[in-house]
ZAMARGU-4260 file (C-alpha; in steps of 0.2 Angstrom, whole numbers, plus 5000, padded with zeros to 4 digits):
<rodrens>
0) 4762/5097/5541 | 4758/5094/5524 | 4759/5111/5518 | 4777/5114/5527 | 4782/5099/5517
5) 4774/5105/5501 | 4781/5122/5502 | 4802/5117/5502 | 4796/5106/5489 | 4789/5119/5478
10) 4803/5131/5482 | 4816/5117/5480 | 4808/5116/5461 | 4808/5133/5457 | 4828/5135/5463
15) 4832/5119/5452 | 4821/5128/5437 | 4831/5145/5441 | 4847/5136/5442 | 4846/5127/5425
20) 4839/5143/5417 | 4854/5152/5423 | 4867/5138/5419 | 4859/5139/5400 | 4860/5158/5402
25) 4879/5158/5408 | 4882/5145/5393 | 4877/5159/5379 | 4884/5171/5387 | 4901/5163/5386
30) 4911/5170/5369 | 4923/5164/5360 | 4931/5172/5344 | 4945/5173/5334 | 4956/5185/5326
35) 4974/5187/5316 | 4988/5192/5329 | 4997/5202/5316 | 4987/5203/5300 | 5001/5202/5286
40) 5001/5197/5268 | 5003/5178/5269 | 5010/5165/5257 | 5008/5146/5255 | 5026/5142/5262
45) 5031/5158/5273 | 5031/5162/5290 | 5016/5156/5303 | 5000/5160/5302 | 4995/5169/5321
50) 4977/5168/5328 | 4974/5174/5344 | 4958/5169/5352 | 4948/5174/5366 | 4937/5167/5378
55) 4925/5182/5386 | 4916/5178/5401 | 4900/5190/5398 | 4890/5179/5413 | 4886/5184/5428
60) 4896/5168/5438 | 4914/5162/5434 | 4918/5150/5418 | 4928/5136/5421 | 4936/5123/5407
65) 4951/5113/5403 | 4963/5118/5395 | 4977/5106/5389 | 4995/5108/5388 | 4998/5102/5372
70) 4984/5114/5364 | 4979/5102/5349 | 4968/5093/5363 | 4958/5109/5369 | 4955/5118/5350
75) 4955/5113/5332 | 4950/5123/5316 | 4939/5121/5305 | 4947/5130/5286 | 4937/5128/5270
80) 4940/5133/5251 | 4926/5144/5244 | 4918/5129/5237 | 4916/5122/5254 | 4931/5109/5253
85) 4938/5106/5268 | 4959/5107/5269 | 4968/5093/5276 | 4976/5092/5292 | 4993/5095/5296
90) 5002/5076/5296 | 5011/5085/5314 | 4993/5085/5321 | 4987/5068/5315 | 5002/5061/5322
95) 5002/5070/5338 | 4981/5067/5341 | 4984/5048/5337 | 4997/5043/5349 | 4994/5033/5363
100) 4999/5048/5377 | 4993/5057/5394 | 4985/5073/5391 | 4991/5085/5404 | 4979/5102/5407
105) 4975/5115/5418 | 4959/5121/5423 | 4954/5139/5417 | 4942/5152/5427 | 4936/5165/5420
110) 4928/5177/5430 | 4914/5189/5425 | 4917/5201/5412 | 4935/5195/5412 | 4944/5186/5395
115) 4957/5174/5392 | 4966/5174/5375 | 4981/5163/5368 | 4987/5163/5351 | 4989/5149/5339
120) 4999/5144/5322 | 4985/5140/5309 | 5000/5127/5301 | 5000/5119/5319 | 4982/5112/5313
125) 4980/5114/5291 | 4990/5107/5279 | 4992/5121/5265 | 4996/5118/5249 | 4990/5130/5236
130) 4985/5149/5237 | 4969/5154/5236 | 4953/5161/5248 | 4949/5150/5262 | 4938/5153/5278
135) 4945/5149/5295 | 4933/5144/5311 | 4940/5139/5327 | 4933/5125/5340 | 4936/5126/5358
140) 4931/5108/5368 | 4929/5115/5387 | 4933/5097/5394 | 4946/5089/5380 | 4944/5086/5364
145) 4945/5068/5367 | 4931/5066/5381 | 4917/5077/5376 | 4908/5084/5360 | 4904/5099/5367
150) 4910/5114/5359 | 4912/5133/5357 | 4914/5137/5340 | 4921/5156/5335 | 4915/5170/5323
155) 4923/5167/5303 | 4940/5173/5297 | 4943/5176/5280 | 4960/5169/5274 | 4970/5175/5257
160) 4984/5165/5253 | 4997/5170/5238 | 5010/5161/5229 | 5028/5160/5234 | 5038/5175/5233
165) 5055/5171/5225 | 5072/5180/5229 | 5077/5194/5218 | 5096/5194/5213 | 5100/5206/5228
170) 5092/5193/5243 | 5076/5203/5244 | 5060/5195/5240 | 5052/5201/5223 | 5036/5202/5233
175) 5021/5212/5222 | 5018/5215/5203 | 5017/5231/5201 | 5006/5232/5188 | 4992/5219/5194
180) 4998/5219/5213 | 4998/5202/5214 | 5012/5192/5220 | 5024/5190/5209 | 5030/5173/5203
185) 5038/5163/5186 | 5027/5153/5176 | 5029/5139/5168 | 5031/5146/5150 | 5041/5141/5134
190) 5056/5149/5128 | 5047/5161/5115 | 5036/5168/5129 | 5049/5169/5141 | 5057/5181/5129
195) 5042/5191/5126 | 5039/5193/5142 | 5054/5201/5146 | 5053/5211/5132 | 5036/5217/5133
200) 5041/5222/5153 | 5054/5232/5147 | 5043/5242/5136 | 5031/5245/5152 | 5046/5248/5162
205) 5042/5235/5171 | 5059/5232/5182 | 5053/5219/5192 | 5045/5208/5178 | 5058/5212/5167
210) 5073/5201/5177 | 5059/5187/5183 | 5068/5176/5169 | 5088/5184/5168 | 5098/5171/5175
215) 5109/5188/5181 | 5123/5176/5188 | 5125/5166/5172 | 5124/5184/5163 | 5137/5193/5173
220) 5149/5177/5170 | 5150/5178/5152 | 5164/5189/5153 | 5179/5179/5159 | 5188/5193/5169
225) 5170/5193/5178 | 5166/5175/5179 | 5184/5172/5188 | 5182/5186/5201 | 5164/5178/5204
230) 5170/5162/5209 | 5184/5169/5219 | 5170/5178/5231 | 5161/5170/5245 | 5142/5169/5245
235) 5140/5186/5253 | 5151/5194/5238 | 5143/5186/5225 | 5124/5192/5231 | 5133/5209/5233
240) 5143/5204/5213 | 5124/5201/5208 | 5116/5214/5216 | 5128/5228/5209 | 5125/5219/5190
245) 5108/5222/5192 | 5110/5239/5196 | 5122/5242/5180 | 5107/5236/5169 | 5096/5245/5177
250) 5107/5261/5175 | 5110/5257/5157 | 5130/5258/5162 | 5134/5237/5156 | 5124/5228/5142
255) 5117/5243/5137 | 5108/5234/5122 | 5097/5222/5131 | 5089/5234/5142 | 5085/5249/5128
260) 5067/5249/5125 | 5059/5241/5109 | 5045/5249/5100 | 5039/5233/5093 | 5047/5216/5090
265) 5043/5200/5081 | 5049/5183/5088 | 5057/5178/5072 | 5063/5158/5077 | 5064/5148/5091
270) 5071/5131/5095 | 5076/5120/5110 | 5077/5106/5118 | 5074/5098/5135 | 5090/5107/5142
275) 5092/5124/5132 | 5088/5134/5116 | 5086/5149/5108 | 5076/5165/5102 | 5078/5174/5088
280) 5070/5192/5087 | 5070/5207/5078 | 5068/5221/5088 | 5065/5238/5081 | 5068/5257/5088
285) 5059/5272/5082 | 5071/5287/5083 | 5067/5306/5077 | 5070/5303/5058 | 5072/5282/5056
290) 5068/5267/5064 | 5085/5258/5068 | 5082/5237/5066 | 5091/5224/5077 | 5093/5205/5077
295) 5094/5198/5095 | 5097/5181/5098 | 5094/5176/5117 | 5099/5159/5123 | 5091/5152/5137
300) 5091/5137/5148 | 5080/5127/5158 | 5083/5125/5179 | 5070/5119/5191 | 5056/5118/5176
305) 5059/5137/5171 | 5066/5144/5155 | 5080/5158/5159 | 5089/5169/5148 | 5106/5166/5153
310) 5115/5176/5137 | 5112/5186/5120 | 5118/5193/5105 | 5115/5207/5096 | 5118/5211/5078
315) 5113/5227/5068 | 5103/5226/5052 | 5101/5244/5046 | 5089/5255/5045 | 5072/5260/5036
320) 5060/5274/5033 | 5047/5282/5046 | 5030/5283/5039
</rodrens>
């Protein structure tokens, strides 16, 4: 009798070792990454930020969890700078995961070699506020974030965020530099550089850079006629007003004198204020047998904490020698 009792005993120890050796087994076998739904270039303040994630059953036996309705109470993420500062979380999440509130979920199998996937907003979870290189992990909590610490944490994303693009005169976002490739977006420079900047693009044809501080509508209006059949159009004939300026200049067929191409020039005086001022330049271009001299005087106001050229003069001062 003693052996028939000894035996189930023994083979009762070996099935509970076999069983928690195989529930550790399916538990490793269980994987979880993450990857961008639509990999795009993506900005601070733009559209969402998709990550599709995926739960692969790689187990022989099925894999059950919970998985809420709400999704903020099944997954969080986990996005770092470079230096290993953790982002803040968005103040929709923090509200959402501290109100007092039932949790409705569904329970999830996945079979062997089966997979689940479901995509998520990254601005759902982070608060972004400035561009840079950040690295993006994913946590999934089986039973609930809010009953368990158990986790199945994902594979790294690498995250680049640029500045904001701004709107070109024409409603289409001025999107890239085209000399650096970066995105392309106004500084906060004085009047003096604003100027040179613009000039110095117009010598590198530069098109892009070059109207990144032409106030084009306050340019377009300084001719009366202009001005009035500005304000008589509606906003989708004034972009279209805007956009057909820009083109002009572009085509040298209007102000032919501010898009003609320096060969040098010397920032000769610049003042201003908190509101507006003034650059005076002299600008010179090389022809076959002279160098033809010009004074130009742009005049430039300050909006939203930019400097823009919003109007110029020209005046002529002669000629001189080619070496």
């Amino acid at each position: 009798m003693k052996k028939l009792y000894r035996l189930p005993a023994a083979a009762f120890l070996l099935l509970l070792n076999a069983s928690l050796i195989f529930a550790a087994d399916t538990a490793g076998q269980v994987e979880f990454s993450i990857r961008f739904f639509n990999r795009r270039i993506y900005y601070v303040q733009s559209d969402p930020i998709l990550v599709q994630i995926t739960i692969t059953n790689n187990s022989p036996s099925s894999y059950r969890f919970k998985l809420a309705d709400e999704r903020a109470f099944s997954i969080d993420f986990d996005i770092r700078t470079m230096t290993n500062r953790t982002l803040p979380q968005a103040d929709a999440l923090v509200r959402k995961r501290t109100l007092n509130q039932h949790i409705f979920f569904r329970e999830v199998a996945i079979e062997s070699g089966e997979s689940f996937s479901f995509v998520e907003d990254l601005r759902d979870y982070v608060s972004f506020a400035q561009p840079g290189s950040f690295r993006v992990r994913a946590r999934v909590y089986p039973e609930l974030i809010r009953t368990t610490s158990e986790t199945l944490e994902s594979n790294y994303l690498s995250l680049s965020l640029r500045p904001d693009v701004i709107q070109g005169p024409d409603g289409i976002p001025i999107e890239m530099d085209v000399a650096t490739g970066a995105a392309l977006v106004r500084q906060r420079l004085a009047p003096d550089e604003v100027v040179a900047y613009m000039l110095t693009a117009r010598q590198e044809s530069q098109w892009e850079r070059f109207f990144l501080y032409l106030d084009l509508e306050s340019m377009l209006s300084r001719d009366a006629l202009q001005k009035r059949r500005y304000m008589a159009e509606n906003e989708e004939g004034r972009r279209r007003m805007v956009m057909e300026y820009r083109h002009s200049l572009q085509n040298s067929v209007i102000d032919g004198d501010i898009v003609v191409i320096p060969t040098t020039f010397e920032i000769l005086r610049t003042v201003y204020n908190n509101a507006e001022g003034n650059v005076t330049v002299l600008e010179k271009f090389r022809m076959r047998d002279y160098t033809e001299l010009r004074q130009y005087v742009y005049y430039l106001e300050k909006k939203e904490n930019y400097w823009h050229i919003v109007n110029y003069t020209m005046q002529g001062m002669g000629t001189e020698a080619n070496d």
